[in-house]
FIBA-677151 format. One record per atom (N, C-alpha, C, O): atom name; y, z, x; residue number from 1; residue in three letters. Coordinates in pm, whole numbers, plus 50000, padded with zeros to 5 digits. Example, Ala and Ser with C-alpha at 12.3 -4.5 7.8 and 13.67 -1.06 7.14 Angstrom:
2
{site->N | c2->49431 | c3->50780 | c1->51319 | pos->1 | code->ALA}
{site->CA | c2->49550 | c3->50780 | c1->51230 | pos->1 | code->ALA}
{site->C | c2->49670 | c3->50780 | c1->51320 | pos->1 | code->ALA}
{site->O | c2->49668 | c3->50846 | c1->51424 | pos->1 | code->ALA}
{site->N | c2->49775 | c3->50708 | c1->51285 | pos->2 | code->SER}
{site->CA | c2->49894 | c3->50714 | c1->51367 | pos->2 | code->SER}
{site->C | c2->50003 | c3->50787 | c1->51290 | pos->2 | code->SER}
{site->O | c2->50114 | c3->50804 | c1->51341 | pos->2 | code->SER}
//
This chain:
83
{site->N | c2->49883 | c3->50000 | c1->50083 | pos->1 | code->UNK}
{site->CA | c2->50000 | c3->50000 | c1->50000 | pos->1 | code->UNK}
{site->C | c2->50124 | c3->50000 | c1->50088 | pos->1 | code->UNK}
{site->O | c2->50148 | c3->50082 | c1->50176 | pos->1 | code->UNK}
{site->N | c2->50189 | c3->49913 | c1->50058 | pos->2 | code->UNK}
{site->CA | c2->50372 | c3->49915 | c1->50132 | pos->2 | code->UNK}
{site->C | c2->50452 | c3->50053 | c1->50104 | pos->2 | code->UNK}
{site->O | c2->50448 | c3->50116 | c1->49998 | pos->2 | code->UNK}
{site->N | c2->50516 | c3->50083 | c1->50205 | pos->3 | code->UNK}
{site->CA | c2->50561 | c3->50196 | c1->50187 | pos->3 | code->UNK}
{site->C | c2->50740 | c3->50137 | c1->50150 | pos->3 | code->UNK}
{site->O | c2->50787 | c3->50050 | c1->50223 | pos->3 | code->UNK}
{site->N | c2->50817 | c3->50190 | c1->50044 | pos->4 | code->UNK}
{site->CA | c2->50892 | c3->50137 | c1->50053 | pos->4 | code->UNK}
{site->C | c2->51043 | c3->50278 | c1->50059 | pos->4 | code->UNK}
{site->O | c2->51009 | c3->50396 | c1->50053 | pos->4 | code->UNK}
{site->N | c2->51142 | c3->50254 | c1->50068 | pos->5 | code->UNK}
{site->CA | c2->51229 | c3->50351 | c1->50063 | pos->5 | code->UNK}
{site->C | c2->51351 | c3->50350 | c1->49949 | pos->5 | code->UNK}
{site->O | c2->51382 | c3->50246 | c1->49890 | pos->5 | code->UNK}
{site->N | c2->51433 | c3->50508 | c1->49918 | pos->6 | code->UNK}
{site->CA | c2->51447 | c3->50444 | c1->49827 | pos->6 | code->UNK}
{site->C | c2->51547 | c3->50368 | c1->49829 | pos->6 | code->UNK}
{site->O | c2->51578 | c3->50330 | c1->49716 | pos->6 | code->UNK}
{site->N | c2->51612 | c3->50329 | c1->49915 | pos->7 | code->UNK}
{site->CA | c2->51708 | c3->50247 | c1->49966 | pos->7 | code->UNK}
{site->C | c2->51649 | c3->50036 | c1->49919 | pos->7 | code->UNK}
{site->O | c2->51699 | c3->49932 | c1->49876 | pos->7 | code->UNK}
{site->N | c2->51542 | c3->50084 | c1->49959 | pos->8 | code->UNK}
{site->CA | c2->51473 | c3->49915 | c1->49908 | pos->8 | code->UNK}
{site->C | c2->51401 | c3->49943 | c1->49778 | pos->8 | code->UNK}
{site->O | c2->51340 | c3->49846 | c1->49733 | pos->8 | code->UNK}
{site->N | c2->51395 | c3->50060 | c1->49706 | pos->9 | code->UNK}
{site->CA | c2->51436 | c3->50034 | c1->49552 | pos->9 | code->UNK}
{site->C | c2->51533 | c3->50009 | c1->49499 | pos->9 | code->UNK}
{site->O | c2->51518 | c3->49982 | c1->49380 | pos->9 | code->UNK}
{site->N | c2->51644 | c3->50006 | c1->49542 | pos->10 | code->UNK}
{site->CA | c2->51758 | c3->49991 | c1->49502 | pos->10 | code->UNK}
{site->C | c2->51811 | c3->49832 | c1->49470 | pos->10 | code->UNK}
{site->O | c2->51890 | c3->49792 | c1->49384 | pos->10 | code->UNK}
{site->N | c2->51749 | c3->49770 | c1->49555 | pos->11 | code->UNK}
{site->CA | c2->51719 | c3->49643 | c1->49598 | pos->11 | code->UNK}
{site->C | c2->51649 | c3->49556 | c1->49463 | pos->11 | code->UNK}
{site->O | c2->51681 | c3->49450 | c1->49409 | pos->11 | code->UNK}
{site->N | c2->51554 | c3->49642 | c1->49442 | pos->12 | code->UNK}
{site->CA | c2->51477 | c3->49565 | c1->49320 | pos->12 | code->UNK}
{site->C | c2->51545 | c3->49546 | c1->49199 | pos->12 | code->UNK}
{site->O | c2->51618 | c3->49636 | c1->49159 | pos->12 | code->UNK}
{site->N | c2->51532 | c3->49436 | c1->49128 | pos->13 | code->UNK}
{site->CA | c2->51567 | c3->49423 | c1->48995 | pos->13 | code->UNK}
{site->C | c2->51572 | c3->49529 | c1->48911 | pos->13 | code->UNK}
{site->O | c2->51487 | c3->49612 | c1->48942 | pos->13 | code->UNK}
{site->N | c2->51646 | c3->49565 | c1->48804 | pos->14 | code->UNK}
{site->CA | c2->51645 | c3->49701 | c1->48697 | pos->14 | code->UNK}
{site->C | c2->51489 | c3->49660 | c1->48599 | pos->14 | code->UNK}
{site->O | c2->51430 | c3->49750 | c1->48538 | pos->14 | code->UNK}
{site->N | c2->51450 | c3->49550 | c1->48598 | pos->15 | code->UNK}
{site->CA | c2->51296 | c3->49567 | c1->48567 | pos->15 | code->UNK}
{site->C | c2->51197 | c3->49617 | c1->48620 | pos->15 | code->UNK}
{site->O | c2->51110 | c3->49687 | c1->48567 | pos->15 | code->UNK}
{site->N | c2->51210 | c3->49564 | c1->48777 | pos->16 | code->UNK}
{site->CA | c2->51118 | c3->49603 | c1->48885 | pos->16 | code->UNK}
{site->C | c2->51127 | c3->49762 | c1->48930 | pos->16 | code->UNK}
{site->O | c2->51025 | c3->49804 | c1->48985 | pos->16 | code->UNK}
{site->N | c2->51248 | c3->49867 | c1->48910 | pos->17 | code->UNK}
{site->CA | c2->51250 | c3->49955 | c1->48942 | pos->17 | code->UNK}
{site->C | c2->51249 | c3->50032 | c1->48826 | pos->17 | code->UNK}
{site->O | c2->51315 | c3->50136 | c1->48835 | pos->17 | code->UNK}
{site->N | c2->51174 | c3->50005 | c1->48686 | pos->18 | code->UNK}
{site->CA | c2->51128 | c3->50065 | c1->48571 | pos->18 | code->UNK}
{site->C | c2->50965 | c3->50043 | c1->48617 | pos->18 | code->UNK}
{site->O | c2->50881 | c3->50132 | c1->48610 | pos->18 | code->UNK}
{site->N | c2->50948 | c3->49951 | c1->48651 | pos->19 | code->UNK}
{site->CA | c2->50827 | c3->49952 | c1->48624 | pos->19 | code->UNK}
{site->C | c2->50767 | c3->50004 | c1->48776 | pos->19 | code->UNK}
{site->O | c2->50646 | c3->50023 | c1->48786 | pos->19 | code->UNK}
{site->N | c2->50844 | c3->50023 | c1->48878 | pos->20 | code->UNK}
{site->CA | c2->50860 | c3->50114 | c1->49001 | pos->20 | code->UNK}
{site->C | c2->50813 | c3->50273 | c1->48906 | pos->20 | code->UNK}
{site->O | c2->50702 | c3->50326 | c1->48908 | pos->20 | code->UNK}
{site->N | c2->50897 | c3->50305 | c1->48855 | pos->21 | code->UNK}
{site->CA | c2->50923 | c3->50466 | c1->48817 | pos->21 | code->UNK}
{site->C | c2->50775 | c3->50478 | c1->48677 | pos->21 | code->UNK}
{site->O | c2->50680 | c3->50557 | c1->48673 | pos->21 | code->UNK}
{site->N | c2->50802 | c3->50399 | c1->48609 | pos->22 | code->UNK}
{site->CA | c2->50630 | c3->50372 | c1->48556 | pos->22 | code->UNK}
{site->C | c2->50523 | c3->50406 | c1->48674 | pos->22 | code->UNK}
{site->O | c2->50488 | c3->50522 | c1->48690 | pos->22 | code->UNK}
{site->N | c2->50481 | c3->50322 | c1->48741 | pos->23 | code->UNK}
{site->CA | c2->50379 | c3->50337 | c1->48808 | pos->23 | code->UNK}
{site->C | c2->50397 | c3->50455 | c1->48887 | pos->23 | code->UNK}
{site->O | c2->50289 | c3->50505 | c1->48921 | pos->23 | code->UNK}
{site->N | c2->50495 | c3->50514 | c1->48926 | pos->24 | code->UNK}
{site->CA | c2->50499 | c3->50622 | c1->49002 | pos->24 | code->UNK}
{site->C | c2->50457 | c3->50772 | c1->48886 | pos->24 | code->UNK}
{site->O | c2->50374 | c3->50861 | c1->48907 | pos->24 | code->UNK}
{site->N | c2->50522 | c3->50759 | c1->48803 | pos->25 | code->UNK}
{site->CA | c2->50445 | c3->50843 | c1->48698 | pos->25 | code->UNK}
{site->C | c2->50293 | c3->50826 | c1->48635 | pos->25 | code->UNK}
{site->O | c2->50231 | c3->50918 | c1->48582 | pos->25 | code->UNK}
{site->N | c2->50252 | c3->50719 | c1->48647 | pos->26 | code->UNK}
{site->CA | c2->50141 | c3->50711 | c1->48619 | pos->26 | code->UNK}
{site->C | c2->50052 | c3->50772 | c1->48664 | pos->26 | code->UNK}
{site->O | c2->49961 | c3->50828 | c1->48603 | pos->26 | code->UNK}
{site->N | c2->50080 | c3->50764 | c1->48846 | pos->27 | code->UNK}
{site->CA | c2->49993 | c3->50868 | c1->48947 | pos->27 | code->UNK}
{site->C | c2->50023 | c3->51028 | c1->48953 | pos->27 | code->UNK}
{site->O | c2->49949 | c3->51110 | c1->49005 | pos->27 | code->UNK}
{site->N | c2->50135 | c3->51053 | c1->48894 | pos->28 | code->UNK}
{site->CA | c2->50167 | c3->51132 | c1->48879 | pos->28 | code->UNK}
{site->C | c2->50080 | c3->51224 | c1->48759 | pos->28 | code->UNK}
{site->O | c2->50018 | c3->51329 | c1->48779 | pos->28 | code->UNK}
{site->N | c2->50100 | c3->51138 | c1->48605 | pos->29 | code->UNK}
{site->CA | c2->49994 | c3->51199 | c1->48492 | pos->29 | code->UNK}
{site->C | c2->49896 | c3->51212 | c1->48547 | pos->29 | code->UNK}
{site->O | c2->49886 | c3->51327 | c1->48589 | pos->29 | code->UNK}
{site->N | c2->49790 | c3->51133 | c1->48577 | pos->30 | code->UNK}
{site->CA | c2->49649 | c3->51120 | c1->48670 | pos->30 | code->UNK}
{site->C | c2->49643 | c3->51216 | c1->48689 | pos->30 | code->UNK}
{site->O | c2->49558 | c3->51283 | c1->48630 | pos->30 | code->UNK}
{site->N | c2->49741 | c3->51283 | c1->48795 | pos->31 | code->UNK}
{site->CA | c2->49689 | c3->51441 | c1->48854 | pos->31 | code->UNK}
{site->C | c2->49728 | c3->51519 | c1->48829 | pos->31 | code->UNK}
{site->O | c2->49743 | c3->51607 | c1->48914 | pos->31 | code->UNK}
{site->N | c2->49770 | c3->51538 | c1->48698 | pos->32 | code->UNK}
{site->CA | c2->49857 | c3->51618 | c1->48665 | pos->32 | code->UNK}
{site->C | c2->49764 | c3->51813 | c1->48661 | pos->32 | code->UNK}
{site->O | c2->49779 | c3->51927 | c1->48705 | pos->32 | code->UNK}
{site->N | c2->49695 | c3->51751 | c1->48596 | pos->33 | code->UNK}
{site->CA | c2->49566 | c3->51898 | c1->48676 | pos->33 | code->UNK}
{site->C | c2->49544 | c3->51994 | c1->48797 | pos->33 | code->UNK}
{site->O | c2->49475 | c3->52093 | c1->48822 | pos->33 | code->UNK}
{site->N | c2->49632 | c3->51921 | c1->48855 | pos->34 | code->UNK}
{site->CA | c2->49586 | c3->51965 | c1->48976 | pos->34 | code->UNK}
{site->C | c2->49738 | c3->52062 | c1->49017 | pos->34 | code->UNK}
{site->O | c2->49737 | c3->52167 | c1->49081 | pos->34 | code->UNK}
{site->N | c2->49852 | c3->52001 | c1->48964 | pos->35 | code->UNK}
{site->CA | c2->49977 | c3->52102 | c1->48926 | pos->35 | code->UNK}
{site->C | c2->49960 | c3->52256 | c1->48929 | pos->35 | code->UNK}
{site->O | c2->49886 | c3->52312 | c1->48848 | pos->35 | code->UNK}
{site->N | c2->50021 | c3->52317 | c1->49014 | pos->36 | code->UNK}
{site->CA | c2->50043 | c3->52466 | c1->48977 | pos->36 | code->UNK}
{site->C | c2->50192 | c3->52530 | c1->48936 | pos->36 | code->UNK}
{site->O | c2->50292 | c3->52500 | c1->49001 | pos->36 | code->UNK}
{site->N | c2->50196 | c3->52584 | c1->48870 | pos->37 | code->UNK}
{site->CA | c2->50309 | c3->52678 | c1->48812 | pos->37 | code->UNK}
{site->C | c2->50318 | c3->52772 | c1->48918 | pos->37 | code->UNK}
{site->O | c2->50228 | c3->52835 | c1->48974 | pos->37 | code->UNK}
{site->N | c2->50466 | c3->52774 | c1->48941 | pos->38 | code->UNK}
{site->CA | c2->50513 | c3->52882 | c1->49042 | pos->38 | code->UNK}
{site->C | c2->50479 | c3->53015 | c1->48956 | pos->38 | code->UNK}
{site->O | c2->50425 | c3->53000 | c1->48846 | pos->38 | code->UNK}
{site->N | c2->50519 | c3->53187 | c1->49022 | pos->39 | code->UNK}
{site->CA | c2->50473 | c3->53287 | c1->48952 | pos->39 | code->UNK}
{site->C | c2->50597 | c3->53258 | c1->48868 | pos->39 | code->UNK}
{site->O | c2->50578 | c3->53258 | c1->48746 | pos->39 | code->UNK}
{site->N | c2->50725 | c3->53231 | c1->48915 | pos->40 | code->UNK}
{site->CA | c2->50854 | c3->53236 | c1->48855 | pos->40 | code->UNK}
{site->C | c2->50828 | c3->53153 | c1->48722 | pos->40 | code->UNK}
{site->O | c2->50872 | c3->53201 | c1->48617 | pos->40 | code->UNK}
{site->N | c2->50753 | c3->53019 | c1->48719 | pos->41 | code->UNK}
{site->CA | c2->50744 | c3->52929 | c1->48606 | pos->41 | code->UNK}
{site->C | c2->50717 | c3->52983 | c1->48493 | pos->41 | code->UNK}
{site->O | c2->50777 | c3->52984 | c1->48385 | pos->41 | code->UNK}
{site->N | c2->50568 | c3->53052 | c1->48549 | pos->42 | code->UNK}
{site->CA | c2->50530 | c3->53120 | c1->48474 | pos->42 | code->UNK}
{site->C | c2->50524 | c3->53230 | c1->48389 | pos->42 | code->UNK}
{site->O | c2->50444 | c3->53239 | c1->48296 | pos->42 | code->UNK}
{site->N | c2->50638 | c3->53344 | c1->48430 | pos->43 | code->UNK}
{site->CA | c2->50711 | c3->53444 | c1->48397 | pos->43 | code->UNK}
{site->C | c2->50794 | c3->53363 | c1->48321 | pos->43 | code->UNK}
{site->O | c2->50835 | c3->53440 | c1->48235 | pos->43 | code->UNK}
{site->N | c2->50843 | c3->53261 | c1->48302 | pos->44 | code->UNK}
{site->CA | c2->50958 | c3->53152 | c1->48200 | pos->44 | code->UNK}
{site->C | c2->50840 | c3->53128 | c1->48116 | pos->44 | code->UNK}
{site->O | c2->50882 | c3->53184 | c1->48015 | pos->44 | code->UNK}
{site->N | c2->50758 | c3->53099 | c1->48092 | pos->45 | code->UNK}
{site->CA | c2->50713 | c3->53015 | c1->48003 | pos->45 | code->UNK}
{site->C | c2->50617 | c3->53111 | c1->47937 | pos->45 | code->UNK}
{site->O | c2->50558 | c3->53068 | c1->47838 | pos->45 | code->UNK}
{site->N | c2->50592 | c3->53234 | c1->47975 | pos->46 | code->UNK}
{site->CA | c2->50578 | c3->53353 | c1->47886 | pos->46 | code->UNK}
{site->C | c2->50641 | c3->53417 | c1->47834 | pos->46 | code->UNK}
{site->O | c2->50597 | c3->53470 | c1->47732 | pos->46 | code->UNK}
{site->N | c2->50772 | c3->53444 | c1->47876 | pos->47 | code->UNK}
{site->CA | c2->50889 | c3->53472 | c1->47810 | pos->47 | code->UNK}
{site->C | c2->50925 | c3->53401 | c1->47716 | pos->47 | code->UNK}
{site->O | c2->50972 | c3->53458 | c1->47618 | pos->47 | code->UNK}
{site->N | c2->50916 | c3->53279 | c1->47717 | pos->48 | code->UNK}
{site->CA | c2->50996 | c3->53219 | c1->47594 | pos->48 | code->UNK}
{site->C | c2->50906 | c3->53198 | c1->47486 | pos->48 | code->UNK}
{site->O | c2->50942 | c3->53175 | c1->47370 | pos->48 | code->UNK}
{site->N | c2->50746 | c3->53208 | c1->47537 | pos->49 | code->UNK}
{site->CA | c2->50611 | c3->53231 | c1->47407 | pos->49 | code->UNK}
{site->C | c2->50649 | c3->53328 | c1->47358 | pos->49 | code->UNK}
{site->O | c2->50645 | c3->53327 | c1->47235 | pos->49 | code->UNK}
{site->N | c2->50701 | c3->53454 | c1->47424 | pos->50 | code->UNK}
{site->CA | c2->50685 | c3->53574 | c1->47363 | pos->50 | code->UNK}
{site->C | c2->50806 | c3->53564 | c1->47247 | pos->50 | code->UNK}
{site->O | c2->50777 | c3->53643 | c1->47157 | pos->50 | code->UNK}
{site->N | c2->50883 | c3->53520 | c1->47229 | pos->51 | code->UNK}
{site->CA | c2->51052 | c3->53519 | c1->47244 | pos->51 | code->UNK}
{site->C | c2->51010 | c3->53408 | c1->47100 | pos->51 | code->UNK}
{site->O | c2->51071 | c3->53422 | c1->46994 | pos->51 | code->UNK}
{site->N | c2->50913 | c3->53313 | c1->47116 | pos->52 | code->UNK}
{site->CA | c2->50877 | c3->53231 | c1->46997 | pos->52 | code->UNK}
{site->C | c2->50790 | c3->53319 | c1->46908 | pos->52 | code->UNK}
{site->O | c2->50805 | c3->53323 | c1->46785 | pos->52 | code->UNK}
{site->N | c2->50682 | c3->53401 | c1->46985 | pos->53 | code->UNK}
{site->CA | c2->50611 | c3->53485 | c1->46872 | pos->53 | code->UNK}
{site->C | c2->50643 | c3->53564 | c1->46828 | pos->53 | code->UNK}
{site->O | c2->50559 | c3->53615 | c1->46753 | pos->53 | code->UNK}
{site->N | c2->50747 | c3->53617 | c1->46834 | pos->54 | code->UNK}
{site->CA | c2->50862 | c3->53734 | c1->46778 | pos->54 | code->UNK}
{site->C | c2->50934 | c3->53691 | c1->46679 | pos->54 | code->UNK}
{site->O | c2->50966 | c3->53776 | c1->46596 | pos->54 | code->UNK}
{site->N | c2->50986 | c3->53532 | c1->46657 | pos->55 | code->UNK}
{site->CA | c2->51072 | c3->53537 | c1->46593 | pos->55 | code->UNK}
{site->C | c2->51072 | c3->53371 | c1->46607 | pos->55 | code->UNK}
{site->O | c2->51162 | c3->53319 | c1->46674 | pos->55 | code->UNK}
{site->N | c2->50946 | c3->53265 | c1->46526 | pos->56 | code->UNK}
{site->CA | c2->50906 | c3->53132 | c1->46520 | pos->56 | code->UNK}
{site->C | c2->51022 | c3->53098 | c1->46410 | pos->56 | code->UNK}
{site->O | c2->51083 | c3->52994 | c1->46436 | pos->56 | code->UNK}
{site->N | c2->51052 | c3->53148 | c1->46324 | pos->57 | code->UNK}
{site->CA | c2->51132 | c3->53059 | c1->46193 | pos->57 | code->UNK}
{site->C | c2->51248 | c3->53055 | c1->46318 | pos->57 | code->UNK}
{site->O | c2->51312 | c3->52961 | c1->46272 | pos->57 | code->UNK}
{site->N | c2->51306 | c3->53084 | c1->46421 | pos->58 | code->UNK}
{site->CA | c2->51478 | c3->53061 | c1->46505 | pos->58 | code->UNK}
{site->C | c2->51469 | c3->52940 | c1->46533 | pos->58 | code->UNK}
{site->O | c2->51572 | c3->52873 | c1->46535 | pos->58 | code->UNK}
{site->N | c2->51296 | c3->52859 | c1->46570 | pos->59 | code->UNK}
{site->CA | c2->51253 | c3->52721 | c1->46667 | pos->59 | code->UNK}
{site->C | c2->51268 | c3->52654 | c1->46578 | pos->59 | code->UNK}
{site->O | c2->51262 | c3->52692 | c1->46462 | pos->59 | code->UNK}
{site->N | c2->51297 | c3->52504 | c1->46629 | pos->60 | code->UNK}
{site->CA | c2->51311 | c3->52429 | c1->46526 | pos->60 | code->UNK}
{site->C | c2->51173 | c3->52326 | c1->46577 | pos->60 | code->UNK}
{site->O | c2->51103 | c3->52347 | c1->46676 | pos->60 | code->UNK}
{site->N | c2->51161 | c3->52220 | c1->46489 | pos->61 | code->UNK}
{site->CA | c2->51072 | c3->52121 | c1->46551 | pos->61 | code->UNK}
{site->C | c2->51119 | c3->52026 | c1->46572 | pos->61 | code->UNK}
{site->O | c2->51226 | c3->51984 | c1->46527 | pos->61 | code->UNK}
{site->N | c2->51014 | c3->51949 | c1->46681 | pos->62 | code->UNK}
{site->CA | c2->51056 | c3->51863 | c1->46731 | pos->62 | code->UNK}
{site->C | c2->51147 | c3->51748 | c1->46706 | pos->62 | code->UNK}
{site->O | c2->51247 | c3->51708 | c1->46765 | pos->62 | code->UNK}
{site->N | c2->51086 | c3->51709 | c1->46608 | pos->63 | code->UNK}
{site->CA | c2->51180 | c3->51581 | c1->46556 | pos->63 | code->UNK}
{site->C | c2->51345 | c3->51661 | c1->46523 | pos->63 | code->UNK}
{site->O | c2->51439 | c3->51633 | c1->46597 | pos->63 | code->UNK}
{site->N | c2->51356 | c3->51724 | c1->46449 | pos->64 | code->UNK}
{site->CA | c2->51486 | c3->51822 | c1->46434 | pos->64 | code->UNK}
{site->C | c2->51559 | c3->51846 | c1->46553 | pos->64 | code->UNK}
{site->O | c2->51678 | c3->51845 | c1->46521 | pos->64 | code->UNK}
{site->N | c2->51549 | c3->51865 | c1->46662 | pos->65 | code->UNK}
{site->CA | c2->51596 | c3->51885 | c1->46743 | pos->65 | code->UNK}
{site->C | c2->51607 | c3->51720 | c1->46818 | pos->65 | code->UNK}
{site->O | c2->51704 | c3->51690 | c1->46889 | pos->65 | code->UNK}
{site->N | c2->51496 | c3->51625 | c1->46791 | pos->66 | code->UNK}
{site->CA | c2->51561 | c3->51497 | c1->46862 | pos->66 | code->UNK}
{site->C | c2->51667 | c3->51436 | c1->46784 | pos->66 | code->UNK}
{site->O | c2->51740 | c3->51350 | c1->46834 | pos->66 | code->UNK}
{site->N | c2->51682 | c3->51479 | c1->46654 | pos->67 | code->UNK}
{site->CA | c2->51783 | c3->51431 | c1->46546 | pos->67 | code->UNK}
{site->C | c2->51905 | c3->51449 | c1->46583 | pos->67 | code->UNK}
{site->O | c2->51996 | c3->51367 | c1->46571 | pos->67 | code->UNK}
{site->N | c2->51914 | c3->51630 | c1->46661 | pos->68 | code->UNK}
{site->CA | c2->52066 | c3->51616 | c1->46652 | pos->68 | code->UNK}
{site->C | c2->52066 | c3->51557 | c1->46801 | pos->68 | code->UNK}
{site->O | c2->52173 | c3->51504 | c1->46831 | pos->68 | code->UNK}
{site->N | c2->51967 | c3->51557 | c1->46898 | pos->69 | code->UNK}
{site->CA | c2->51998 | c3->51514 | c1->47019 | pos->69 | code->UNK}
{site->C | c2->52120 | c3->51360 | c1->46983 | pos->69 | code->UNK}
{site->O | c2->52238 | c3->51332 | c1->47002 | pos->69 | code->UNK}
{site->N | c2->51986 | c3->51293 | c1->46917 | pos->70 | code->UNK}
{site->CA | c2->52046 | c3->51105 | c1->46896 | pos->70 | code->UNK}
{site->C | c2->52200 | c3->51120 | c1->46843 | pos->70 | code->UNK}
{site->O | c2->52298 | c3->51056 | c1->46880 | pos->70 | code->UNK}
{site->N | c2->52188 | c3->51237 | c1->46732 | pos->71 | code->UNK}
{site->CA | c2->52353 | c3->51190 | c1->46639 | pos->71 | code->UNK}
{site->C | c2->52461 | c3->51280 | c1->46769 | pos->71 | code->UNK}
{site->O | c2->52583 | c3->51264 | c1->46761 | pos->71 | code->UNK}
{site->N | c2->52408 | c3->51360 | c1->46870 | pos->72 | code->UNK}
{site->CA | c2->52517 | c3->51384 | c1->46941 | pos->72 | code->UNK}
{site->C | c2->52571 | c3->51274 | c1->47081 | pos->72 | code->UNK}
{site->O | c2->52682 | c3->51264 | c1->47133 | pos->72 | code->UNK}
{site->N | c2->52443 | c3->51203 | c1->47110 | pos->73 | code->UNK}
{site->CA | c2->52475 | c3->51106 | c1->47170 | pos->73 | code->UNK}
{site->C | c2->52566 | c3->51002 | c1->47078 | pos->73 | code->UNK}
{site->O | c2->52640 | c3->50923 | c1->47136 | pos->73 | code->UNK}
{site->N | c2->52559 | c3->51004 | c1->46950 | pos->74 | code->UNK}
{site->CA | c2->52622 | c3->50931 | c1->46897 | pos->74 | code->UNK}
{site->C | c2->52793 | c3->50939 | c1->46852 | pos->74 | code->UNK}
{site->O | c2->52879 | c3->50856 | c1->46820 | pos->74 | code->UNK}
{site->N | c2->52788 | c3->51032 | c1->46863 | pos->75 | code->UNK}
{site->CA | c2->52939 | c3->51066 | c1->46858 | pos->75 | code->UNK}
{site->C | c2->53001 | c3->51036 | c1->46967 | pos->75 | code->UNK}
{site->O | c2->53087 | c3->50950 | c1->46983 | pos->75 | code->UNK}
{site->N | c2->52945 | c3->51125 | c1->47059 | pos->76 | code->UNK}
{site->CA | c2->52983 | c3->51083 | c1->47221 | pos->76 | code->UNK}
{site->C | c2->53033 | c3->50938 | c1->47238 | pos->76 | code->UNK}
{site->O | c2->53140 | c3->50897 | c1->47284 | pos->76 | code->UNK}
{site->N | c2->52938 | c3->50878 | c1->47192 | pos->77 | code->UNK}
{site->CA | c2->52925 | c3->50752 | c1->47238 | pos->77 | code->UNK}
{site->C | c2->53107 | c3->50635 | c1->47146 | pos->77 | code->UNK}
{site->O | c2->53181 | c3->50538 | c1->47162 | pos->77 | code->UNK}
{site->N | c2->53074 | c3->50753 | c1->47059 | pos->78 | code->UNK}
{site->CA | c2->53202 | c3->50687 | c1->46946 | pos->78 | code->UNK}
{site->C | c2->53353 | c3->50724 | c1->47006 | pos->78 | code->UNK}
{site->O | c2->53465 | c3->50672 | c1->47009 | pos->78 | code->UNK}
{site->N | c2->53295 | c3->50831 | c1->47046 | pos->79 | code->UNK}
{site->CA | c2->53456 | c3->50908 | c1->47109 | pos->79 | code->UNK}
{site->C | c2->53473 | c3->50798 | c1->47249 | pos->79 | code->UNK}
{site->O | c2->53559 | c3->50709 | c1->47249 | pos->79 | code->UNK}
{site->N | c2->53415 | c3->50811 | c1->47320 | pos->80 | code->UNK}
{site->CA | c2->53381 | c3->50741 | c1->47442 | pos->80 | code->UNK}
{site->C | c2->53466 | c3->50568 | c1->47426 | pos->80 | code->UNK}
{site->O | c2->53553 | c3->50512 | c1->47493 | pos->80 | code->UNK}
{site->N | c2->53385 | c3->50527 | c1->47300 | pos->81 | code->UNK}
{site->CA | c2->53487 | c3->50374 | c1->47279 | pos->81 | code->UNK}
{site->C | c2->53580 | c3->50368 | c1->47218 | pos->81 | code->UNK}
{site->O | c2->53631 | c3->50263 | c1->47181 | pos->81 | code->UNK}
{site->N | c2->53629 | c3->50501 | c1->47192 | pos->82 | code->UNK}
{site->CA | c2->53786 | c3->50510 | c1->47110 | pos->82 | code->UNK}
{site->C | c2->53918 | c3->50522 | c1->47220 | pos->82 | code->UNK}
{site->O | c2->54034 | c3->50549 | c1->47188 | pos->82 | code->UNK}
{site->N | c2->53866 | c3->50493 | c1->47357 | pos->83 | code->UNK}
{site->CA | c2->53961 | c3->50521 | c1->47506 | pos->83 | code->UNK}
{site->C | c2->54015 | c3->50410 | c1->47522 | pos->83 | code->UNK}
{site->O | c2->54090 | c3->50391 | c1->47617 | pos->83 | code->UNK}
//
C-alpha cells in the first residue's frame, strides 16, 4: 500500500478525499473491537448512564434531537445569507 501524507491528500479531488476518509473508516469499523476506553472514558460514560437512569423522561431521542440539530443549522444558515 502507498503511503501517502496528508499534504498529498490535499491534492486529491473532494471525491477522492471522501472516499480517502471512507476507506480509512472502514478499517477503522473492522477493528473497532479491539478499542479500549480510557479509565477517564469510562467514568463519563457511567456517569451519564447513571444521570439517564435517574431521570430518562430529561433525554430526548434521537431523531428529536437531529430535528433541532437540522432547523438550527437552518437558521444559521438564513442569518448567514442575510450579510
Amino acid at each position: 500500500m502507498k503511503r501517502i501524507s496528508a499534504t498529498d491528500a490535499l491534492d486529491l479531488s473532494i471525491p477522492e478525499r471522501i472516499q480517502l476518509a471512507e476507506d480509512i473508516w472502514d478499517t477503522i469499523a473492522a477493528n473497532a473491537d479491539s478499542l479500549e476506553l480510557t479509565e477517564e472514558e469510562k467514568r463519563i460514560v457511567d456517569a451519564r448512564l447513571e444521570k439517564y437512569h435517574q431521570s430518562p423522561e430529561l433525554d430526548s431521542p434521537w431523531k428529536d434531537v437531529y430535528k433541532r440539530i437540522v432547523s438550527r443549522q437552518a437558521i444559521s444558515g438564513m442569518a448567514c445569507s442575510h450579510r
